[in-house]
Residue frames as qw, qx, qy, qz and C-alpha x, y, z in Angstrom:
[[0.349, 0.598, 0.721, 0.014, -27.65, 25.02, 93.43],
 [0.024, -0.922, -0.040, 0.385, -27.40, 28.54, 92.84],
 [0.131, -0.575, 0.607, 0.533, -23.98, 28.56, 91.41],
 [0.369, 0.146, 0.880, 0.261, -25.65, 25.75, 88.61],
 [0.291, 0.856, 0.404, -0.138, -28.74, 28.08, 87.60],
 [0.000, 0.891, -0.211, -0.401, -26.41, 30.79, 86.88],
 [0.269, -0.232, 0.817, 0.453, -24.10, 28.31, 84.79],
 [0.352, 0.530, 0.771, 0.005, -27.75, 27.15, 82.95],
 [0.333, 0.866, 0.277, -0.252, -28.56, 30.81, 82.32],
 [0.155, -0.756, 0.427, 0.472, -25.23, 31.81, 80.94],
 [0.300, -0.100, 0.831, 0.457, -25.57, 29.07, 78.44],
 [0.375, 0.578, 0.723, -0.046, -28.41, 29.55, 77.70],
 [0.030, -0.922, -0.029, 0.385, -27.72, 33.35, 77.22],
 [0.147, -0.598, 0.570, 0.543, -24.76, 32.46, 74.41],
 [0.523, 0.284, 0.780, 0.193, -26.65, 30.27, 73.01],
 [0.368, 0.789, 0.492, -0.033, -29.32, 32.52, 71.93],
 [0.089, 0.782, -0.393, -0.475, -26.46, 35.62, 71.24],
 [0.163, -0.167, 0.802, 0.550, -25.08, 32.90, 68.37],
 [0.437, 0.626, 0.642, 0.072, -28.97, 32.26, 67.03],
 [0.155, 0.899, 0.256, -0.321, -28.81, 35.90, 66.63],
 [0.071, 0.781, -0.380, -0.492, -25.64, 36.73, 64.82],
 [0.418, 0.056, 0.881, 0.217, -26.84, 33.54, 62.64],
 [0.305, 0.690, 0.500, -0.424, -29.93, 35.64, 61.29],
 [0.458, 0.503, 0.238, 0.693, -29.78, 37.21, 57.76],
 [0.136, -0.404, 0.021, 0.904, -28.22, 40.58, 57.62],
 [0.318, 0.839, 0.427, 0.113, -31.06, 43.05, 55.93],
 [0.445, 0.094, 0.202, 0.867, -28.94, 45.04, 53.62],
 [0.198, 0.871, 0.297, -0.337, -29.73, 48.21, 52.46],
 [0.579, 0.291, 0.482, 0.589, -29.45, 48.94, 48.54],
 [0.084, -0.789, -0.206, 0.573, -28.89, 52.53, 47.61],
 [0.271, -0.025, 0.684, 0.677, -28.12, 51.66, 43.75],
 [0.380, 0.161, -0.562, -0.717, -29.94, 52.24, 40.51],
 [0.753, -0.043, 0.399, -0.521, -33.86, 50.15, 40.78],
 [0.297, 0.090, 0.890, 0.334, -33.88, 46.38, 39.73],
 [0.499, 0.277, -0.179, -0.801, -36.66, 47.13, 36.82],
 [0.933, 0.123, -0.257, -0.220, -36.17, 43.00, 35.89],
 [0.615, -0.259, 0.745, 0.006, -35.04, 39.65, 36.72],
 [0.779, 0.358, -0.374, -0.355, -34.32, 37.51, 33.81],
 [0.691, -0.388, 0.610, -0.020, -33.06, 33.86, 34.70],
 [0.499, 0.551, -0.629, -0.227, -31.26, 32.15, 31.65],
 [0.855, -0.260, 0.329, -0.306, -31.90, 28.53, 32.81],
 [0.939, 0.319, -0.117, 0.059, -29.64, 26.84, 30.38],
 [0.425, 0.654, -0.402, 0.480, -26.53, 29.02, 31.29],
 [0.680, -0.359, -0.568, 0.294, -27.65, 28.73, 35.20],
 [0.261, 0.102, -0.202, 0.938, -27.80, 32.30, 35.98],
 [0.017, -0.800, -0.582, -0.143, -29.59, 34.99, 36.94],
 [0.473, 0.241, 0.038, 0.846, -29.54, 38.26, 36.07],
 [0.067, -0.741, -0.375, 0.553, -30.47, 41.90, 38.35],
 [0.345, 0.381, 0.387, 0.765, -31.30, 44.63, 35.48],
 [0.158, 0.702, 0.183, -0.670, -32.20, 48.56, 35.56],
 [0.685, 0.597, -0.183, -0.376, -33.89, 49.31, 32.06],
 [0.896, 0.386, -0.220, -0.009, -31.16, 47.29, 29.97],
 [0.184, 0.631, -0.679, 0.327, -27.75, 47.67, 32.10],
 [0.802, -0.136, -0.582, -0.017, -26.98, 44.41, 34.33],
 [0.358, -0.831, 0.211, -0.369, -26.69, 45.55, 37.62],
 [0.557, -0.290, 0.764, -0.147, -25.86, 41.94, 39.48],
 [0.812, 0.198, -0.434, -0.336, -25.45, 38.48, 38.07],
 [0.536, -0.368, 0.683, -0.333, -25.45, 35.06, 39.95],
 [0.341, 0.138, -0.915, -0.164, -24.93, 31.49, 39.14],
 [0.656, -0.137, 0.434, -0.602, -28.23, 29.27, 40.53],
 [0.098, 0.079, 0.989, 0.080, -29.41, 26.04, 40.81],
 [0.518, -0.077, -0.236, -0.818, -32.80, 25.04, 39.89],
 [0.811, -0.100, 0.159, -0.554, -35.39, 22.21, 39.79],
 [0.478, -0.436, 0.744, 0.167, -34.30, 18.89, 39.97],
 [0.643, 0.351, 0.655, 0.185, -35.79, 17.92, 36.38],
 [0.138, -0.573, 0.028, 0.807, -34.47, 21.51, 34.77],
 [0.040, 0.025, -0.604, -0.796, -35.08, 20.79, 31.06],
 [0.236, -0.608, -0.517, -0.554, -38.93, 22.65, 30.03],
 [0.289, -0.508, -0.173, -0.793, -41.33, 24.11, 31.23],
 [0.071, 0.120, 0.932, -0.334, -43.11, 23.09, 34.53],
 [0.387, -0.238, -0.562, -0.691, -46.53, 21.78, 33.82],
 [0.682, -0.389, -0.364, -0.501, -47.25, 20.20, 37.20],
 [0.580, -0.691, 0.383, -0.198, -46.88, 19.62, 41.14],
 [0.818, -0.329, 0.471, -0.013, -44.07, 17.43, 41.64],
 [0.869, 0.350, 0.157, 0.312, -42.46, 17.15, 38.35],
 [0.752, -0.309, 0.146, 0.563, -39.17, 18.83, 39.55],
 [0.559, 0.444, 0.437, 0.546, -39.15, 21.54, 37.02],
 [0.223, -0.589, -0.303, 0.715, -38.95, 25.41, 36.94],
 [0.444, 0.764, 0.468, 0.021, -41.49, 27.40, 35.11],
 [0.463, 0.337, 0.438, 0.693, -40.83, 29.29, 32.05],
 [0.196, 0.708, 0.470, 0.488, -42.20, 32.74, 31.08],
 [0.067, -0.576, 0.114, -0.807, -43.16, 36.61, 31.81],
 [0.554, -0.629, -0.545, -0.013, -44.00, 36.63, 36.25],
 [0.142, -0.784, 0.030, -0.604, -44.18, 38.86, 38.60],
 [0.351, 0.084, -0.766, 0.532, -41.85, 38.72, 42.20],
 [0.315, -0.675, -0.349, -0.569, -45.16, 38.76, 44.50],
 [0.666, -0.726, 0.026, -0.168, -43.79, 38.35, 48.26],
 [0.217, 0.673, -0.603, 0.370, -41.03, 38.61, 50.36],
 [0.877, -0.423, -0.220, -0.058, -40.34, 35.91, 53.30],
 [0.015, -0.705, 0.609, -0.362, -37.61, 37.02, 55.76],
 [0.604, -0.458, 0.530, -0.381, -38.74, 33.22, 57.42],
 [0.726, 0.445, -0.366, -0.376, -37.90, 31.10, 55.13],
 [0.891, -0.329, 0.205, 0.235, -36.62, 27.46, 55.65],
 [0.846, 0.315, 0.136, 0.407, -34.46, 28.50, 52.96],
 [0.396, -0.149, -0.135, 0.896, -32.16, 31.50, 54.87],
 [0.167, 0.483, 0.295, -0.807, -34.43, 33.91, 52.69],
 [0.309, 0.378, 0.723, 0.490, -36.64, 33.69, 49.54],
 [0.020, 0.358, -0.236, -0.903, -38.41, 35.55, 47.10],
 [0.635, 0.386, 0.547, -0.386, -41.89, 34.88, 45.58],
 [0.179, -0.182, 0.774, 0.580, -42.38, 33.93, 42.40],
 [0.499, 0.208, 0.316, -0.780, -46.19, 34.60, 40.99],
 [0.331, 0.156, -0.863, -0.348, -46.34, 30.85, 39.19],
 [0.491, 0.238, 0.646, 0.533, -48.64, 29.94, 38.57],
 [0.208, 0.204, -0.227, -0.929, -50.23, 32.61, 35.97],
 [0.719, 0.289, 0.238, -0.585, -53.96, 32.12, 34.44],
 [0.610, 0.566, -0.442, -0.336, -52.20, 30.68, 31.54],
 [0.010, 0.287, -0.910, 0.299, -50.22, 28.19, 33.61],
 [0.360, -0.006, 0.461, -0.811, -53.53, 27.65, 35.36],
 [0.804, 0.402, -0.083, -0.430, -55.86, 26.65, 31.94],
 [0.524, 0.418, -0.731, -0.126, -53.02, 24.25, 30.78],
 [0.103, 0.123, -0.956, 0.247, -53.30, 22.14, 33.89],
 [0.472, 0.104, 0.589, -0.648, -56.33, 22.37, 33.92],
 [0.806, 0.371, -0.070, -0.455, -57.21, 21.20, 30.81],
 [0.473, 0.434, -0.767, 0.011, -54.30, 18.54, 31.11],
 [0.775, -0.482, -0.341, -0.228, -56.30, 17.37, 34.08],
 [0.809, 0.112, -0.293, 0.497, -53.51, 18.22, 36.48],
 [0.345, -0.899, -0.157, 0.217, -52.56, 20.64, 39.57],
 [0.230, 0.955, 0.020, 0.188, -50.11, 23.19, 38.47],
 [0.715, -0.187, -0.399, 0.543, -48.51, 23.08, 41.28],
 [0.059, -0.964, -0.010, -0.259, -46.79, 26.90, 43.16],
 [0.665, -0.698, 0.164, 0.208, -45.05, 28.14, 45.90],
 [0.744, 0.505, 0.066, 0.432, -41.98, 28.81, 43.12],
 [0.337, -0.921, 0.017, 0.198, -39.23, 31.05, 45.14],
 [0.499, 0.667, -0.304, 0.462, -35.57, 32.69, 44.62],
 [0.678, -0.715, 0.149, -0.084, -33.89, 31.60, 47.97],
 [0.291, 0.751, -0.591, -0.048, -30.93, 30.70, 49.40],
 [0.375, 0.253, -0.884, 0.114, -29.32, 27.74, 51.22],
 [0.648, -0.534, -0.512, -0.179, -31.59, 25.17, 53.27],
 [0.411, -0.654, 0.285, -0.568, -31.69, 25.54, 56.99],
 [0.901, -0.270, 0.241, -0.241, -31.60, 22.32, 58.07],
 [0.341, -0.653, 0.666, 0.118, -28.78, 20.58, 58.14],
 [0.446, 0.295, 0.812, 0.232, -29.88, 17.33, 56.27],
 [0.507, 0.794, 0.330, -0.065, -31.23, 19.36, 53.93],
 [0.079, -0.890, 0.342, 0.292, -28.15, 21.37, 53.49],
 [0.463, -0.443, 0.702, 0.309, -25.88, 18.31, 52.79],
 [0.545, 0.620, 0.556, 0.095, -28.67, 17.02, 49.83],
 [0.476, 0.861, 0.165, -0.069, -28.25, 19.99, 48.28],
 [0.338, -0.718, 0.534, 0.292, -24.10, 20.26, 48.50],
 [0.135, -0.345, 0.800, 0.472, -23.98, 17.15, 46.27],
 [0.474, 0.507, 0.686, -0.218, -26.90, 17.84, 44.30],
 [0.138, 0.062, -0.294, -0.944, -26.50, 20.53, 41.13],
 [0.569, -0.191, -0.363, -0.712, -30.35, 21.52, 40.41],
 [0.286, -0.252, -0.845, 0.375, -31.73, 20.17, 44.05],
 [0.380, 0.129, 0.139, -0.905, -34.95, 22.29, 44.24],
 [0.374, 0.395, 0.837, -0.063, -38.20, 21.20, 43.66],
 [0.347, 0.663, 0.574, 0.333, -38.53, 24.03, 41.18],
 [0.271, -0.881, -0.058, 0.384, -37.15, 27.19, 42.69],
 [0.501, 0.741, -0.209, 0.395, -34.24, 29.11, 41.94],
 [0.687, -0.653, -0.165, 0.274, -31.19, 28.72, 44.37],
 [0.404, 0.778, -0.333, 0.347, -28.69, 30.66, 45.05],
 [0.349, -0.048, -0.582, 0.733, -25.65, 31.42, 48.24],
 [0.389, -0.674, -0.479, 0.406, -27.14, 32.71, 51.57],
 [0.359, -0.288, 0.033, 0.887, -24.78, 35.66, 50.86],
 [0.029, 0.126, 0.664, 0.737, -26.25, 36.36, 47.41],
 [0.223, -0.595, -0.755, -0.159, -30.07, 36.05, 48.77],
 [0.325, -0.611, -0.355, 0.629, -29.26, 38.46, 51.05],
 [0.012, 0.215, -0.338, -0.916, -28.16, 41.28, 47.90],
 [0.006, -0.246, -0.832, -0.497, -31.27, 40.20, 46.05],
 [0.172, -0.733, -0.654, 0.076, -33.73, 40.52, 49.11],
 [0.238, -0.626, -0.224, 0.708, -32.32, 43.79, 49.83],
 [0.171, -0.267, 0.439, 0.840, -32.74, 44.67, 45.94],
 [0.211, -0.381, -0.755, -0.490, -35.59, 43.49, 44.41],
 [0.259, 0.040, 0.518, -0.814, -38.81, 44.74, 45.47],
 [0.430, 0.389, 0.785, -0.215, -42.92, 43.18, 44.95],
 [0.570, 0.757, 0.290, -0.132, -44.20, 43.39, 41.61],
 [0.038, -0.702, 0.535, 0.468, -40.97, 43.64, 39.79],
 [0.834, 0.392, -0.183, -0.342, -41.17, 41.99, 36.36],
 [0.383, -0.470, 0.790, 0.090, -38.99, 38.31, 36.57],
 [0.853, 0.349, -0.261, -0.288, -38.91, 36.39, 32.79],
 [0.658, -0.246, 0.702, 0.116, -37.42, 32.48, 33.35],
 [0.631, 0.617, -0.409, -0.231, -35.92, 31.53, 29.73],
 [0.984, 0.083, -0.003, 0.160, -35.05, 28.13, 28.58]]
């Protein structure tokens, strides 16, 4: 009986040492500040800038419905204009993510006067957690619901680069 507990705890005890060296790595960026994000939605990129010099640049997926603007929950789309990166989530389902401050007041009046809920919750993240979620998005291009994806790896340089209230413009 004895010798079995000890077999129980020892698995149990590698398990959790693999959760742990599964965990994002929190870089540390010792470059030139990100000043902007600009995302270039047609070309599928996004770009890390200080004043005008391109620091980083990354291929992403988006929303599944990618051409315009998004006007409203559920319509698959990833919003347009001038926003601001408002929160960080190190718990993300999606490895790690970045806020996105959509909607804006302006966002806000259009759906409201289109009788219609905006929608939110717009992030820069990386690859799902979940396993069924993972495989959807493998043989999906533009498998958000309106984010910006990128690699796990990549999310990782971003969170460790970008910081709250940095300016991020989304262009057709």
């Amino acid at each position: 009986m004895k010798r079995r507990a000890f077999g129980l705890g020892a698995m149990a005890t590698l398990s959790l040492s693999a959760c742990a060296s599964a965990s994002p790595r929190f870089l540390t960026y010792n470059g030139p500040e990100v000043t902007a994000l600009v995302v270039n939605k047609g070309a599928r990129k996004l770009y890390l800038l200080h004043n005008e010099q391109v620091l980083r640049e990354y291929d992403v997926e988006l929303g599944f419905a990618p051409n315009g603007t998004k006007t409203k929950r559920g319509d698959g789309r990833t919003p347009e204009g001038s926003y601001l990166i408002d929160r960080r989530n190190p718990r993300s389902r999606y490895h790690l993510s970045v806020g996105i401050s959509y909607p804006n007041s302006q966002d806000i009046a259009e759906a409201k006067a289109a009788g219609v809920d905006p929608g939110g919750d717009i992030f820069i993240h990386g690859q799902p957690n979940l396993r069924s979620e993972l495989k959807r998005a493998k043989k999906t291009p533009d498998w958000t619901a309106g984010c910006i994806a990128v690699k796990n790896e990549e999310i990782e340089e971003i969170y460790s680069m970008v910081n709250r209230g940095t300016l991020i413009t989304l262009r057709p």
